[in-house]
MMTF fields as JSON, N, C-alpha, C and O atoms, coordinates in Angstrom:
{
  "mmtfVersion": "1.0.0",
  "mmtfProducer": "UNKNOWN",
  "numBonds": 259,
  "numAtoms": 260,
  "numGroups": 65,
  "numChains": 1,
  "numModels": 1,
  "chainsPerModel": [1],
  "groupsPerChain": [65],
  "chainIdList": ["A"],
  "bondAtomList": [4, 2, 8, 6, 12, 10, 16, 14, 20, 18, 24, 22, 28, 26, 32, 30, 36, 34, 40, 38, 44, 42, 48, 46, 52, 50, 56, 54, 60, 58, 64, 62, 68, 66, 72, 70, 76, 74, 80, 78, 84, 82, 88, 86, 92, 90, 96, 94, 100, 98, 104, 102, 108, 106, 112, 110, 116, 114, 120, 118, 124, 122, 128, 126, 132, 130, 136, 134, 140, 138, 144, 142, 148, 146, 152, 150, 156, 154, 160, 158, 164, 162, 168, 166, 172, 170, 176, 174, 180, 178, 184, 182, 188, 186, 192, 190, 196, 194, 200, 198, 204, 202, 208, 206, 212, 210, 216, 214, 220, 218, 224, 222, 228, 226, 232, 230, 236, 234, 240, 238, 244, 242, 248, 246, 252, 250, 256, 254],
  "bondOrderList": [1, 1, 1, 1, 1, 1, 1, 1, 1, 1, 1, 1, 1, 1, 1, 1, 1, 1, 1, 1, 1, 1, 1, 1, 1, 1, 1, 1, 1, 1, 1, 1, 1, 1, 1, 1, 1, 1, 1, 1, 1, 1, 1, 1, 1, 1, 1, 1, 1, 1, 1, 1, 1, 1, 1, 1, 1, 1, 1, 1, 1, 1, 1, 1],
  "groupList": [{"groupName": "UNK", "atomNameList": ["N", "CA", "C", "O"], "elementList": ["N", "C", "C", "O"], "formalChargeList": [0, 0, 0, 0], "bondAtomList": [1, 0, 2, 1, 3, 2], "bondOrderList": [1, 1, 2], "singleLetterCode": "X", "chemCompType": "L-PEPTIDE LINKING"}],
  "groupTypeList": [0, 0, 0, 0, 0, 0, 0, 0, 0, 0, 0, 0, 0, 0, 0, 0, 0, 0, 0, 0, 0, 0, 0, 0, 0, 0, 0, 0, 0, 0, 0, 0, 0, 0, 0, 0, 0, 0, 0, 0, 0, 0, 0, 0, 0, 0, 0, 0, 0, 0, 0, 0, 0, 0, 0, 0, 0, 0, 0, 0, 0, 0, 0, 0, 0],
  "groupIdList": [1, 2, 3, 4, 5, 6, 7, 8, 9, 10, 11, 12, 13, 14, 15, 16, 17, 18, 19, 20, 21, 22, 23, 24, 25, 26, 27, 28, 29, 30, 31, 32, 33, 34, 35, 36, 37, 38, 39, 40, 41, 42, 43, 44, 45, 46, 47, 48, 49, 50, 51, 52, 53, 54, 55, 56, 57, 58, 59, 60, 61, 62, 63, 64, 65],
  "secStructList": [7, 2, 2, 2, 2, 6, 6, 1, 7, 7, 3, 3, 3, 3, 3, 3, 3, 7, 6, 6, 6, 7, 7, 3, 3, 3, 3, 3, 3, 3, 6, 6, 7, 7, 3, 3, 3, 1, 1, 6, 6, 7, 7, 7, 7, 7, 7, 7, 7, 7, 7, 7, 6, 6, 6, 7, 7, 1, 1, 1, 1, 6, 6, 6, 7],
  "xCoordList": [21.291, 21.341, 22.464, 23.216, 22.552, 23.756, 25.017, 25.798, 25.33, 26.404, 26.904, 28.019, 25.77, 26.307, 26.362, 27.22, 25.152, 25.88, 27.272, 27.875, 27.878, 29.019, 30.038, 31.197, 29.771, 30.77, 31.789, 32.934, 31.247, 31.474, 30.446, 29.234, 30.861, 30.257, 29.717, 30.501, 28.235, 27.693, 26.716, 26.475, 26.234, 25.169, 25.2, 25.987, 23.45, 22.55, 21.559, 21.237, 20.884, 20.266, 19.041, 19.213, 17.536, 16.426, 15.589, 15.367, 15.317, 14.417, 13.313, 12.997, 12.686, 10.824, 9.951, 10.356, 8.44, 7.407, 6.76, 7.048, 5.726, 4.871, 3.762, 3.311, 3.202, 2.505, 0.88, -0.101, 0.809, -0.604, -0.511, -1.242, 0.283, 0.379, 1.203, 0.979, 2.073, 2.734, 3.983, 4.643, 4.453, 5.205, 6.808, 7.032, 7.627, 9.054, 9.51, 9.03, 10.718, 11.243, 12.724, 13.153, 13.627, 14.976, 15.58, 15.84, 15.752, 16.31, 17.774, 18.176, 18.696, 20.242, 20.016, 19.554, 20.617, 20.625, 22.375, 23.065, 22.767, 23.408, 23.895, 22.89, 25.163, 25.025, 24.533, 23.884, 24.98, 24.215, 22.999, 22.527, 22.166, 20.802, 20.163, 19.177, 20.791, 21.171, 20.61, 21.014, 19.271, 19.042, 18.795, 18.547, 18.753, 18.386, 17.438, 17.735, 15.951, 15.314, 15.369, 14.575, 15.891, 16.111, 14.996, 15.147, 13.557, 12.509, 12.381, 11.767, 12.699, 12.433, 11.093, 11.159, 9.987, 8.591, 8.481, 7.327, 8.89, 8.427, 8.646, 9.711, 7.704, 7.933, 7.368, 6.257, 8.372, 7.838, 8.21, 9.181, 7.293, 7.38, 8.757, 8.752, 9.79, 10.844, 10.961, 11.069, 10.999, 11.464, 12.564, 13.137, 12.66, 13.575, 12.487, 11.398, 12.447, 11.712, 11.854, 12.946, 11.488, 11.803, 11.729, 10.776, 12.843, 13.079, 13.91, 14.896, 13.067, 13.897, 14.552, 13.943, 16.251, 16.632, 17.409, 18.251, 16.488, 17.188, 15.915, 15.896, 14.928, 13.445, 13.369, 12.918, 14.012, 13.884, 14.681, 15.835, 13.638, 13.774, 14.158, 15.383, 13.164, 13.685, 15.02, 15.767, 15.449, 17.112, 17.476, 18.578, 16.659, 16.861, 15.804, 14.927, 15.865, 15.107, 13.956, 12.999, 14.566, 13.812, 12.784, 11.718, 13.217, 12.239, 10.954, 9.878, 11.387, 10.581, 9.337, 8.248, 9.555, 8.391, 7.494, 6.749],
  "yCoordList": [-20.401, -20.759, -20.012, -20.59, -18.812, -17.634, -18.442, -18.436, -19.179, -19.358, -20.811, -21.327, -21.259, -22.708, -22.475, -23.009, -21.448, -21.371, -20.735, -21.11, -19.684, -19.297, -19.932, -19.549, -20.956, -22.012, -21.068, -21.37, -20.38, -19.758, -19.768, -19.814, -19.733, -19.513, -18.028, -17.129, -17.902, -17.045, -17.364, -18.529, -16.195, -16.602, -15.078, -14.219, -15.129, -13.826, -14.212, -15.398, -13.08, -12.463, -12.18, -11.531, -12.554, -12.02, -11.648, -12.437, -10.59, -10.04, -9.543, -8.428, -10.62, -10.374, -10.266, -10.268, -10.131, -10.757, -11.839, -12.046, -12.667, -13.172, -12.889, -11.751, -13.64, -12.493, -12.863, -12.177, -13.856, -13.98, -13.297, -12.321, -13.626, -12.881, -11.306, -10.425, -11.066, -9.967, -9.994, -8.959, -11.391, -11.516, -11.536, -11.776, -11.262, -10.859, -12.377, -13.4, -12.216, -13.374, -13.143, -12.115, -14.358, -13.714, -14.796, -15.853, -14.552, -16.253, -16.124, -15.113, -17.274, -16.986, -18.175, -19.216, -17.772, -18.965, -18.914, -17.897, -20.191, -20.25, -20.738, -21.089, -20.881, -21.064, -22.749, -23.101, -23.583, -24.892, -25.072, -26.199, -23.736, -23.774, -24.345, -25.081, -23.96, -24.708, -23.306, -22.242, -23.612, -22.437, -22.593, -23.76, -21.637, -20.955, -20.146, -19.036, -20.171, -19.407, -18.617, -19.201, -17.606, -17.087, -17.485, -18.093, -17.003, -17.339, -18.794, -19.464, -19.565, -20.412, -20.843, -21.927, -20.65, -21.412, -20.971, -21.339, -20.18, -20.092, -21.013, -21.628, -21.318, -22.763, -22.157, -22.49, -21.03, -20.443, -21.759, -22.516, -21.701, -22.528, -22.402, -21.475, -23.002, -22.611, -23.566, -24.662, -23.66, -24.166, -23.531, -22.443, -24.59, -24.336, -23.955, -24.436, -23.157, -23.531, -24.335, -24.047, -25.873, -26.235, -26.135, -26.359, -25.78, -25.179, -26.223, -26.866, -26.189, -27.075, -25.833, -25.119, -25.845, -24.507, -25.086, -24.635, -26.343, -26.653, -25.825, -25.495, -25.864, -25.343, -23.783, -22.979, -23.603, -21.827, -20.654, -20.384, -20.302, -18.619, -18.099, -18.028, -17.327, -15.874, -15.82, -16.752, -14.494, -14.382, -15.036, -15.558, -14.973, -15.012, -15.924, -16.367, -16.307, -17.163, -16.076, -16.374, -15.05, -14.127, -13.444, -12.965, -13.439, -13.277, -14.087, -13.647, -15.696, -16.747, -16.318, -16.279, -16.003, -15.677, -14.523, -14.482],
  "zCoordList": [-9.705, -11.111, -11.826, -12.611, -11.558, -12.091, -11.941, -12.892, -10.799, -10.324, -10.771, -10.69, -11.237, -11.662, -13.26, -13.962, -13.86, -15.46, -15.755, -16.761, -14.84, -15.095, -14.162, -14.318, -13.097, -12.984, -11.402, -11.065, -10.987, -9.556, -8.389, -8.599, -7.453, -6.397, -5.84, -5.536, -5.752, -5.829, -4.253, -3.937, -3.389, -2.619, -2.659, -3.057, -1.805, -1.856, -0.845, -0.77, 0.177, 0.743, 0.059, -0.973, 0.401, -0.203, 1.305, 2.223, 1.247, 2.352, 1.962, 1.546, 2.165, 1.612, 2.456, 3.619, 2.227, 3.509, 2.75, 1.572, 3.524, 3.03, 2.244, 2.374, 1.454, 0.443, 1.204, 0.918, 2.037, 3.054, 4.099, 4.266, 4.886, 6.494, 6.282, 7.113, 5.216, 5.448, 6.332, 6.429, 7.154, 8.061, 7.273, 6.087, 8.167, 7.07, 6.807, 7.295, 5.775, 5.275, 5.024, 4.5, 5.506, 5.289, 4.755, 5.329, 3.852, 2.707, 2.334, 1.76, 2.696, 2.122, 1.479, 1.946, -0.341, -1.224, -1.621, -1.695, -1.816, -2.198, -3.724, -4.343, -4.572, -5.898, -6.204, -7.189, -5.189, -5.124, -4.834, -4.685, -4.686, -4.649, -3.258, -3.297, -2.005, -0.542, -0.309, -0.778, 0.779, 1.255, 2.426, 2.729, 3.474, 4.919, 5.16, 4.718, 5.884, 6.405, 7.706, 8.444, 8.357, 9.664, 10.542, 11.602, 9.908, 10.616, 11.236, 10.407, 12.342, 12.503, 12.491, 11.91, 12.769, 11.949, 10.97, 10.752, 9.715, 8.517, 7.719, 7.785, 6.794, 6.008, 4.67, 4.257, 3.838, 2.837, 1.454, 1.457, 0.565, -0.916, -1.64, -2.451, -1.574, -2.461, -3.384, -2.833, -5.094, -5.928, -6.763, -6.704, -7.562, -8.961, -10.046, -9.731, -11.357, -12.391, -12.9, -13.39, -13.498, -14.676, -16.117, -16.863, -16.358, -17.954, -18.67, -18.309, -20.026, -20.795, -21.8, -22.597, -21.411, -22.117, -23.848, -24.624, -23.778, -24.987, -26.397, -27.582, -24.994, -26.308, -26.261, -27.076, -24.927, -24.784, -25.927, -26.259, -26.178, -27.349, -26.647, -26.547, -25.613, -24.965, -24.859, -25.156, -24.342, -24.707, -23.017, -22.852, -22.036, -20.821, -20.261, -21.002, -18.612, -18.409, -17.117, -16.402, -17.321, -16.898, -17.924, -17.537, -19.334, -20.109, -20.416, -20.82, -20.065, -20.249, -19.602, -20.173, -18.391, -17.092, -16.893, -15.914]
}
């Protein structure tokens, strides 16, 4: 999302676990929102939020949440 409001190409690394099994998680997102799981059987939930930022106050969309 960072990368498409300021109009560059951005990707990132998230190394998590699962929040049921505890099993690790290795996520590469990119700024087109194109992602990769290392784990080959993991099939973790990934969305977008939908925000309508035409109604959003908060200063951020991290504040929204």
């Amino acid at each position: 999302m960072q990368g498409q409001l300021r109009k560059e190409k951005l990707s990132f690394e998230i190394e998590t676990e699962c929040a049921h099994c505890h099993a690790p998680l290795h996520l590469s997102i990119d700024s087109d929102l194109r992602y990769t799981i290392a784990e080959k059987d993991a099939q973790p939930m990934v969305f977008t939020p939908m925000v309508d930022f035409g109604k959003l106050e908060d200063p951020s969309i991290i504040d929204a949440f």
